[in-house]
ZADO-1210 file (C-alpha; in nm, 4 decimals, padded with zeros to 6 digits):
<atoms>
<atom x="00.0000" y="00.0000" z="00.0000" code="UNK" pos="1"/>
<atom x="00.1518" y="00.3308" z="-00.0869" code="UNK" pos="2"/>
<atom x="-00.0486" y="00.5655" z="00.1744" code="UNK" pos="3"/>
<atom x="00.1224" y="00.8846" z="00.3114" code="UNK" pos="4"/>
<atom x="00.4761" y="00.7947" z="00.2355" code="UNK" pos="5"/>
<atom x="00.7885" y="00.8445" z="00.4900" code="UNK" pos="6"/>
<atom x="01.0323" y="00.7825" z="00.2865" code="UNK" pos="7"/>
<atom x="01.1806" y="00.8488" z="-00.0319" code="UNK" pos="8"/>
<atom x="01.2746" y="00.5116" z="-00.2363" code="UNK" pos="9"/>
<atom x="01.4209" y="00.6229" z="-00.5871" code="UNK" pos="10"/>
<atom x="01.2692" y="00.3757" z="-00.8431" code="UNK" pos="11"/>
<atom x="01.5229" y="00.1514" z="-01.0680" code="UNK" pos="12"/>
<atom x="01.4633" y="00.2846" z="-01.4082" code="UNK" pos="13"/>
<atom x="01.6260" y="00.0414" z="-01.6508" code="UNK" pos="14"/>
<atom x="01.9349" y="00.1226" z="-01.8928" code="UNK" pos="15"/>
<atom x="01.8087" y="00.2671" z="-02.2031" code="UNK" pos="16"/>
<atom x="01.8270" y="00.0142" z="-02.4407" code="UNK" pos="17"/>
<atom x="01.7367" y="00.1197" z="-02.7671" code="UNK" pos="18"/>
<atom x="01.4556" y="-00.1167" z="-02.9290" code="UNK" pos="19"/>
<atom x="01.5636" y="-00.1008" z="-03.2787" code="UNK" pos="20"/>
<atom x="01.6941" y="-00.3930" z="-03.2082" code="UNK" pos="21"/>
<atom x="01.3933" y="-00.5530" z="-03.2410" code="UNK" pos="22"/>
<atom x="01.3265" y="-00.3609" z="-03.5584" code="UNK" pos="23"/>
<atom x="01.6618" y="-00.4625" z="-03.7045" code="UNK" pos="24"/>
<atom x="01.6283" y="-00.8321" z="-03.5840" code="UNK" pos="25"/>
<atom x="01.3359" y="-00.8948" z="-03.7876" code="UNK" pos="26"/>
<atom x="01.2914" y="-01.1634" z="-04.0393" code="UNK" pos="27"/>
<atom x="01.3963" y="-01.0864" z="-04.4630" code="UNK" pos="28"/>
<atom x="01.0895" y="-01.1442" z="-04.5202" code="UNK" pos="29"/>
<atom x="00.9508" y="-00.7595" z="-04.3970" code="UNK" pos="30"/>
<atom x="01.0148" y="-00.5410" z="-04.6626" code="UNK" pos="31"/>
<atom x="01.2912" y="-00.3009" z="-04.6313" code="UNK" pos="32"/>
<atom x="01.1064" y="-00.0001" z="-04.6210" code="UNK" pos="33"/>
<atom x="00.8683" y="-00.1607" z="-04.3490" code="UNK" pos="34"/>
<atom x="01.1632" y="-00.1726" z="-04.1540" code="UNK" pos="35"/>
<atom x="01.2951" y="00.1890" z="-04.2115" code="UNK" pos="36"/>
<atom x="00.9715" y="00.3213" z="-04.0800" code="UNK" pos="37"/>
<atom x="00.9037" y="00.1401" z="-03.8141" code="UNK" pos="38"/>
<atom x="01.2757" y="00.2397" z="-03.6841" code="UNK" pos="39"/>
<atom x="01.1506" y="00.6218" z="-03.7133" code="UNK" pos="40"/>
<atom x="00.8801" y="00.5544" z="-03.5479" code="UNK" pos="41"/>
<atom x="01.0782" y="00.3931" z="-03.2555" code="UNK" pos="42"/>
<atom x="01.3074" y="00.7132" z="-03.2353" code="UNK" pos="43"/>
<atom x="01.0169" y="00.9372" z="-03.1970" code="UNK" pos="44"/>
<atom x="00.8993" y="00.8576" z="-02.8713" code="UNK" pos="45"/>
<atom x="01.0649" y="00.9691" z="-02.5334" code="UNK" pos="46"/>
<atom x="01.3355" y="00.7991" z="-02.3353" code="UNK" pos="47"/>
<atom x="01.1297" y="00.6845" z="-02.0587" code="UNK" pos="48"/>
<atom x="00.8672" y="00.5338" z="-02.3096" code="UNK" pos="49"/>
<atom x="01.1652" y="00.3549" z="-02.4957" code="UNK" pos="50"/>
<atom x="01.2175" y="00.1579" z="-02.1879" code="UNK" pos="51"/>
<atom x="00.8337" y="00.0902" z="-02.2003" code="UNK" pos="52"/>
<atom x="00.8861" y="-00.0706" z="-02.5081" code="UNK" pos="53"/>
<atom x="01.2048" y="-00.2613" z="-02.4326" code="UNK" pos="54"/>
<atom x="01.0316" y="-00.4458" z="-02.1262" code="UNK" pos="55"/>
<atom x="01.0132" y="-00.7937" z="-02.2095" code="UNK" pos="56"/>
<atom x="00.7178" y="-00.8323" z="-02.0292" code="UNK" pos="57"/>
<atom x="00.5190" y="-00.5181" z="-02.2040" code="UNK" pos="58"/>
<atom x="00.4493" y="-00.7736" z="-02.5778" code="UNK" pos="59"/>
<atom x="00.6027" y="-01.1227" z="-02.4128" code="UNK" pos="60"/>
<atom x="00.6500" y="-01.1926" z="-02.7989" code="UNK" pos="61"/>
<atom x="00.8456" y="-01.2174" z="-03.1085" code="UNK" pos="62"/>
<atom x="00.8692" y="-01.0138" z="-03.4034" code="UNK" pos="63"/>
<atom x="00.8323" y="-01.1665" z="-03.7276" code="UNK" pos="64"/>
<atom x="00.6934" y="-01.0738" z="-04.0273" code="UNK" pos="65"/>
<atom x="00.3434" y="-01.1849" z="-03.9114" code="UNK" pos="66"/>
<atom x="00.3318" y="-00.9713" z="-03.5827" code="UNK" pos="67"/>
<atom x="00.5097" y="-00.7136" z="-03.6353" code="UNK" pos="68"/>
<atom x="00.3240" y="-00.3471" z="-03.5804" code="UNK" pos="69"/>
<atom x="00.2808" y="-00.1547" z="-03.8996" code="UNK" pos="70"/>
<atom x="00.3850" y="00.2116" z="-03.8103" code="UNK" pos="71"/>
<atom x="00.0595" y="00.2943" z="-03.7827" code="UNK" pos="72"/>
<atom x="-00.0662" y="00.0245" z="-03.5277" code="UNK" pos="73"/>
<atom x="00.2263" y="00.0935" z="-03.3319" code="UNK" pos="74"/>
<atom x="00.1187" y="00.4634" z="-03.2613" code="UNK" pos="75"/>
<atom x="-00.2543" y="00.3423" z="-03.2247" code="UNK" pos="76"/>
<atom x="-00.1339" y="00.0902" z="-02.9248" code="UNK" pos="77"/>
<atom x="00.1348" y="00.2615" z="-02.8211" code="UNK" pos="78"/>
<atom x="-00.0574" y="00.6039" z="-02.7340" code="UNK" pos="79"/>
<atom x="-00.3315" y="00.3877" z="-02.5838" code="UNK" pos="80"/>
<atom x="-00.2632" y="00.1137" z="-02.4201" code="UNK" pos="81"/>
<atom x="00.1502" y="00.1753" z="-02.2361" code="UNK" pos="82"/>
<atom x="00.2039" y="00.5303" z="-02.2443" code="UNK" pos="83"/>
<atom x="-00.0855" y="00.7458" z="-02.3604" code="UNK" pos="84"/>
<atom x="-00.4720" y="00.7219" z="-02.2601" code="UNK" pos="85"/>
<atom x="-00.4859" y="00.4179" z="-02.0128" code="UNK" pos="86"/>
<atom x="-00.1829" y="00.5103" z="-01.8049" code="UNK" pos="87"/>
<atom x="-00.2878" y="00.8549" z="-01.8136" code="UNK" pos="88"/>
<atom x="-00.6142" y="00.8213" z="-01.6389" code="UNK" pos="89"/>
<atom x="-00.4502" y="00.5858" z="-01.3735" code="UNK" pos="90"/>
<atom x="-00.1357" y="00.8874" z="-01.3390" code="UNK" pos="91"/>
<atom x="-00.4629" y="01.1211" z="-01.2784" code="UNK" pos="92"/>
<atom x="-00.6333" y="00.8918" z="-01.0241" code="UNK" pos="93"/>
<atom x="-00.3314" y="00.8606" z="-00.8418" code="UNK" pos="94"/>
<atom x="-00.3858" y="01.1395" z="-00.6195" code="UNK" pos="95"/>
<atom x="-00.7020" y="01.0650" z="-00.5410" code="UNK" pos="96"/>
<atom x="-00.6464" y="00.7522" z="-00.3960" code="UNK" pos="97"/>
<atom x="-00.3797" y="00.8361" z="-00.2092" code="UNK" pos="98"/>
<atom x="-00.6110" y="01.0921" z="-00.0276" code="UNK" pos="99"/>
<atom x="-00.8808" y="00.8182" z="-00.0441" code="UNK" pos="100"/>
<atom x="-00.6186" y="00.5983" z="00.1458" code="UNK" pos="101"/>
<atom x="-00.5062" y="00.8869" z="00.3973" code="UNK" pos="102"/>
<atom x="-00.8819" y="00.9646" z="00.5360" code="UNK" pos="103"/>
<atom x="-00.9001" y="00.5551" z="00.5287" code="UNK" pos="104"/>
<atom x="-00.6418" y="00.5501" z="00.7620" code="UNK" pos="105"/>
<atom x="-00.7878" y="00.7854" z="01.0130" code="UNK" pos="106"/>
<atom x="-01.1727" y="00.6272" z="00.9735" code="UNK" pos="107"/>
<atom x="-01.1081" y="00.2877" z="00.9695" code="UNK" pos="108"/>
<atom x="-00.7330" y="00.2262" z="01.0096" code="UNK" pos="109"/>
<atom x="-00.7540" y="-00.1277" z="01.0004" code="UNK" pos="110"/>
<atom x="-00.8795" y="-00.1570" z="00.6753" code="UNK" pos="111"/>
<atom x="-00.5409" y="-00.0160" z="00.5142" code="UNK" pos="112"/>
<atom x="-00.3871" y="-00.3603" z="00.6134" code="UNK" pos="113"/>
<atom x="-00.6205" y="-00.5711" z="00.4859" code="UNK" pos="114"/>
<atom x="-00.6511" y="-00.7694" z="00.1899" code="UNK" pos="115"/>
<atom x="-00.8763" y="-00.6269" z="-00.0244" code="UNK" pos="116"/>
<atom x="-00.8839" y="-00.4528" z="-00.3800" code="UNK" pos="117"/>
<atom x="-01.1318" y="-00.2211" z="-00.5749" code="UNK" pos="118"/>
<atom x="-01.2411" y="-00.2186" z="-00.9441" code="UNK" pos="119"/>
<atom x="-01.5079" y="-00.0568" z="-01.2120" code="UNK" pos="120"/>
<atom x="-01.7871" y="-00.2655" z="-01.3111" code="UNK" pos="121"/>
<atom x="-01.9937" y="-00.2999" z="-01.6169" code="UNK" pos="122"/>
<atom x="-02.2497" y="-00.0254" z="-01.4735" code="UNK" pos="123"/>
<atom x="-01.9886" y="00.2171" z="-01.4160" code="UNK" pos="124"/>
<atom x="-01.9433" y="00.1838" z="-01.0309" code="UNK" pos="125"/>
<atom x="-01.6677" y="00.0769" z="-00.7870" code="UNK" pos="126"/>
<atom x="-01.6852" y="-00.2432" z="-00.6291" code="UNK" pos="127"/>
<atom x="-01.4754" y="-00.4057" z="-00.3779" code="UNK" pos="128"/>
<atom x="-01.3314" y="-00.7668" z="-00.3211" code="UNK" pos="129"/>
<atom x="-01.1088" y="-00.9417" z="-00.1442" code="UNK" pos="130"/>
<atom x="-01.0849" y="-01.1725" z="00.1920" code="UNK" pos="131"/>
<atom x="-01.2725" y="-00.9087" z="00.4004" code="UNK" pos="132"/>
<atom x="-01.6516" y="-00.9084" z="00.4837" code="UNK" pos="133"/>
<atom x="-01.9737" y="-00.8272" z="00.3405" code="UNK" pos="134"/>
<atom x="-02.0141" y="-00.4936" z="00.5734" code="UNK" pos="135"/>
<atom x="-01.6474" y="-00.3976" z="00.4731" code="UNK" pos="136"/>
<atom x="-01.6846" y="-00.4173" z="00.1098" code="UNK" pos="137"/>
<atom x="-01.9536" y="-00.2182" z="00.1588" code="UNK" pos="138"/>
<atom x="-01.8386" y="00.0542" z="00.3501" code="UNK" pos="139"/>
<atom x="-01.5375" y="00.0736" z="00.0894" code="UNK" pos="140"/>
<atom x="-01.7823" y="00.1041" z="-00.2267" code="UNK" pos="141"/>
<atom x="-01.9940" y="00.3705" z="-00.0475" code="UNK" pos="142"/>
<atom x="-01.6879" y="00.5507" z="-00.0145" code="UNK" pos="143"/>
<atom x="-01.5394" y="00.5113" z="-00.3325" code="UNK" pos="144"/>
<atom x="-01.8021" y="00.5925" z="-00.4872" code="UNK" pos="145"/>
<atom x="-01.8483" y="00.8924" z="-00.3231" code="UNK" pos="146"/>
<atom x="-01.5280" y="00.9962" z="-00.4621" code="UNK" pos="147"/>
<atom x="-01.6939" y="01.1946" z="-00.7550" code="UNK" pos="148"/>
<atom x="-01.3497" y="01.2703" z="-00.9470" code="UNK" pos="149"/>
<atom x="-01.1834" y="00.9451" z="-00.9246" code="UNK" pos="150"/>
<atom x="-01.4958" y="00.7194" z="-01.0233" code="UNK" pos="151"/>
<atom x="-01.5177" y="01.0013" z="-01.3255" code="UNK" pos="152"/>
<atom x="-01.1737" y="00.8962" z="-01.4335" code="UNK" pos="153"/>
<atom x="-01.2011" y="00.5167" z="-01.3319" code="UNK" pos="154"/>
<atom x="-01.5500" y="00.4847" z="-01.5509" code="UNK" pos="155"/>
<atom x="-01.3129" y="00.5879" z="-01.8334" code="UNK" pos="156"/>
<atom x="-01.1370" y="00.2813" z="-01.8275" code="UNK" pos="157"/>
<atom x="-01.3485" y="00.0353" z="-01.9746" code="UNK" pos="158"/>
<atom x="-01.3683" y="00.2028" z="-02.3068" code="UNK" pos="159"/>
<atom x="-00.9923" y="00.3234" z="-02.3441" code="UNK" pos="160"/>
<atom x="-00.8296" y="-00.0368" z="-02.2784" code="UNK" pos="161"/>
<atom x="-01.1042" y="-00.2134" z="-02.5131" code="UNK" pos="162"/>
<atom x="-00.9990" y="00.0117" z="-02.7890" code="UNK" pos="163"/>
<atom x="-00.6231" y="-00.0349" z="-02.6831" code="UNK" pos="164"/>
<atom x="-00.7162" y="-00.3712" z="-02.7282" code="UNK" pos="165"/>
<atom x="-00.8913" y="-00.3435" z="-03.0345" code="UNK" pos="166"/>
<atom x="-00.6071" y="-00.1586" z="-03.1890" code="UNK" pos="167"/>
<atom x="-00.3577" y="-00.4438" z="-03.0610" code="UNK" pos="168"/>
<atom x="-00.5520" y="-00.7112" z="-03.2303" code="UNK" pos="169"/>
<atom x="-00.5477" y="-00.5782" z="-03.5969" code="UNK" pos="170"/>
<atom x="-00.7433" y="-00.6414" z="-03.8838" code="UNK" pos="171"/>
<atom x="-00.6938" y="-01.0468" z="-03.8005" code="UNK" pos="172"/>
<atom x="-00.8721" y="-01.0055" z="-03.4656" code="UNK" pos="173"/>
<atom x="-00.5370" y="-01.1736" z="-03.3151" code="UNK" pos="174"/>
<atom x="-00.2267" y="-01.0138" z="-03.1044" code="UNK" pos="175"/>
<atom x="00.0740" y="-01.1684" z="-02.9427" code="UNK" pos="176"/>
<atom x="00.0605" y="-00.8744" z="-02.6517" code="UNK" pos="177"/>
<atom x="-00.2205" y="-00.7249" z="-02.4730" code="UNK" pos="178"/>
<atom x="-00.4840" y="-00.7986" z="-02.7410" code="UNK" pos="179"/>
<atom x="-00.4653" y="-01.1617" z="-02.6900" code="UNK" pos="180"/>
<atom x="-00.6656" y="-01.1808" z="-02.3738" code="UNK" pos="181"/>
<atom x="-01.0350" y="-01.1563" z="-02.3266" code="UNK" pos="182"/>
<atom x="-01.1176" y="-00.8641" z="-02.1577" code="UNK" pos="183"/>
<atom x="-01.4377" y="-00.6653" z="-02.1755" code="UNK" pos="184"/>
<atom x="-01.6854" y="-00.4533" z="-01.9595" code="UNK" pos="185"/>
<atom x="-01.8070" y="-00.7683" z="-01.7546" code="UNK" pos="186"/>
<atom x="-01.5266" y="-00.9161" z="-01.6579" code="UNK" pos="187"/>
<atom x="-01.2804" y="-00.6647" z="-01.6171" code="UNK" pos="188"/>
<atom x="-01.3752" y="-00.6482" z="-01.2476" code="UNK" pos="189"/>
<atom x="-01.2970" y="-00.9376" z="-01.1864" code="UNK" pos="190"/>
<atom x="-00.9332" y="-00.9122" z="-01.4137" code="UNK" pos="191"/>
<atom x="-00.8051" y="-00.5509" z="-01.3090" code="UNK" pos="192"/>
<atom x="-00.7788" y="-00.4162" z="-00.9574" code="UNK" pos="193"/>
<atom x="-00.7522" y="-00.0991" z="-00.9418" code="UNK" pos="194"/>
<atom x="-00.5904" y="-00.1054" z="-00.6066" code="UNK" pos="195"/>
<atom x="-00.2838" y="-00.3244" z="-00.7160" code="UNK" pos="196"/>
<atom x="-00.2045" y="-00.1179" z="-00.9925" code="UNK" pos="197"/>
<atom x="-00.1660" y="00.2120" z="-00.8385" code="UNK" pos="198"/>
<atom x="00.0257" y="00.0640" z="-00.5531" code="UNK" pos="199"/>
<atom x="00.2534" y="-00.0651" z="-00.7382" code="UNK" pos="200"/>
<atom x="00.2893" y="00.2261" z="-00.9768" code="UNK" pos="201"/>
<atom x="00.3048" y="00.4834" z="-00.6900" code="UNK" pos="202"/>
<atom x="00.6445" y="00.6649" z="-00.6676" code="UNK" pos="203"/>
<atom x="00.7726" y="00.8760" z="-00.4199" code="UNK" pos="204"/>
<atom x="00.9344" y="01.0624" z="-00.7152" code="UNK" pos="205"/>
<atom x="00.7522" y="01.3871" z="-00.9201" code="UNK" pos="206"/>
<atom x="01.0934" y="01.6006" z="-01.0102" code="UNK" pos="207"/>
<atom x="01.0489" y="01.4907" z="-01.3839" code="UNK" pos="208"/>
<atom x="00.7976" y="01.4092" z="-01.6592" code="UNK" pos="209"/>
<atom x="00.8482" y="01.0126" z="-01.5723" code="UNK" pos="210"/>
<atom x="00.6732" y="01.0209" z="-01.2501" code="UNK" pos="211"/>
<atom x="00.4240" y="01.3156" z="-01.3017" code="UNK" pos="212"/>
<atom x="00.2088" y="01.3112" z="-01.0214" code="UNK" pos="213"/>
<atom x="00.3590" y="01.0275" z="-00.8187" code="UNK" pos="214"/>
<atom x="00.2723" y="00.7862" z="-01.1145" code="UNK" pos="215"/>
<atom x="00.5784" y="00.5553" z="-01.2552" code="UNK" pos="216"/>
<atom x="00.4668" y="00.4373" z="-01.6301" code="UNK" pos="217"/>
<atom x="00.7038" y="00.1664" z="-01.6069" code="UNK" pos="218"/>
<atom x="00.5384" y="-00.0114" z="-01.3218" code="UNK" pos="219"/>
<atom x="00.2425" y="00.0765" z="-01.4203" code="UNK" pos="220"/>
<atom x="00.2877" y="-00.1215" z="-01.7277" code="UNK" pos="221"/>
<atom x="00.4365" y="-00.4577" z="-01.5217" code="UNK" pos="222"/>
<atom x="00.1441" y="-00.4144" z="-01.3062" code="UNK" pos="223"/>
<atom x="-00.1350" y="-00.4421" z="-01.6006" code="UNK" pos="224"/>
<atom x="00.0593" y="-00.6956" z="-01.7645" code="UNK" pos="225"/>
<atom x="00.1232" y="-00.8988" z="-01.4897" code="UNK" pos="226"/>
<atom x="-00.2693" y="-00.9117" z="-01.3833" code="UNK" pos="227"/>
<atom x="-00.3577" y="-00.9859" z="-01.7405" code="UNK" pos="228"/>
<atom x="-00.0991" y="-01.2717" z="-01.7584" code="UNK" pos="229"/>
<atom x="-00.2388" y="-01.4380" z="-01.3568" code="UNK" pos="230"/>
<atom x="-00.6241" y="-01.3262" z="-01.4275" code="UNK" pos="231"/>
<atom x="-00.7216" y="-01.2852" z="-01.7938" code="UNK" pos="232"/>
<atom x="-00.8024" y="-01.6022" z="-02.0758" code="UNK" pos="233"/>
<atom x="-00.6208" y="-01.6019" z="-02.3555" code="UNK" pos="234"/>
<atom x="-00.8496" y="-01.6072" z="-02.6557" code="UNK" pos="235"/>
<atom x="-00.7171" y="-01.3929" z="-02.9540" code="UNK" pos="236"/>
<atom x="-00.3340" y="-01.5162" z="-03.0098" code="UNK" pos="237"/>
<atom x="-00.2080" y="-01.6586" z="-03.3149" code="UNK" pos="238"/>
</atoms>
């Protein structure tokens, strides 16, 4: 839980390895020019989303001829899905659930140490789980839904990742990243918490662009991934 922090623990931000590797590395079979623009593409976007894109974790895949993003797709799930419209709504929440967390721990401090998590459902409102009761869930969802601001932001989510998603899947209706699971507005309560992901993608840092707000894109982007790997069926891969 990352409520009021103490201390300040400087995150490890990976060497910036430059992913035109990948581009390079792939098959004969992609046409030169395919190749050249794609590796413009790649130098376009900002050092901290280059290490985004070099987590092995962020596609878990191989680039071939089949898989590989046209320029275009790239931008689509690129500004979408790891560093554009999904982690900025979470970046935006962030302070909001900190203070959520804060006036938590002076109502009911005993909550902040237990295991529970929050999420959106398919009629737009918070709802809680986890290995606490009935009357605890509900006194969470009362009050997170009474936060008017964050539930404005959260109720955005549905619609941005599905089109991240979209995007990721192609004109084949298959991906080897994101896109391959099966995620949509009825299950994603039960696939995304809310609560995990902005713990672990709280920083103590806000001195540069990187961790605006308290929000560290890079974790934020092993955090989705990892739920989506434990929590989500793979339906659309190739």
């Amino acid at each position: 839980m990352k409520i009021p922090h103490q201390s300040v623990n400087t995150p490890q931000v990976p060497a910036n390895n430059t992913s035109r590797q990948s581009t390079t590395s792939a098959p004969e079979e992609m046409s030169e020019e395919l190749i050249n623009v794609a590796k413009q593409q790649v130098q376009s976007v900002s050092d901290a989303d280059q290490q985004v894109l070099n987590r092995a974790n962020l596609h878990d895949m191989e680039i071939n001829s089949d898989t590989v993003y046209e320029p275009e797709r790239f931008v689509k799930v690129s500004q979408t899905l790891y560093f554009g419209e999904l982690p900025s709504l979470f970046r935006d929440m962030q302070s909001h659930y900190q203070s959520f967390m804060g006036e938590l721990s002076q109502s009911a401090p005993e909550l902040t140490q237990e295991n529970w998590g929050f999420s959106i459902d398919e009629h737009g409102q918070f709802v809680v789980s986890g290995s606490i009761s009935d009357e605890q869930k509900n006194y969470l969802s009362d009050k997170l839904n009474s936060n008017e601001e964050m539930l404005k932001l959260a109720q955005q989510v549905p619609g941005v990742l599905m089109k991240g998603l979209a995007y990721d899947r192609g004109a084949d209706g298959k991906a080897n990243a994101w896109g391959k699971y099966d995620v949509n507005n009825e299950n994603l309560k039960d696939i995304l918490d809310f609560r995990a992901v902005l713990d672990d993608s709280y920083s103590a840092r806000g001195d540069i662009a990187q961790f605006k707000n308290n929000f560290d894109v890079l974790k934020f982007v092993e955090s989705v991934a990892g739920q989506l790997r434990s929590n989500a069926e793979v339906k659309f891969s190739y």
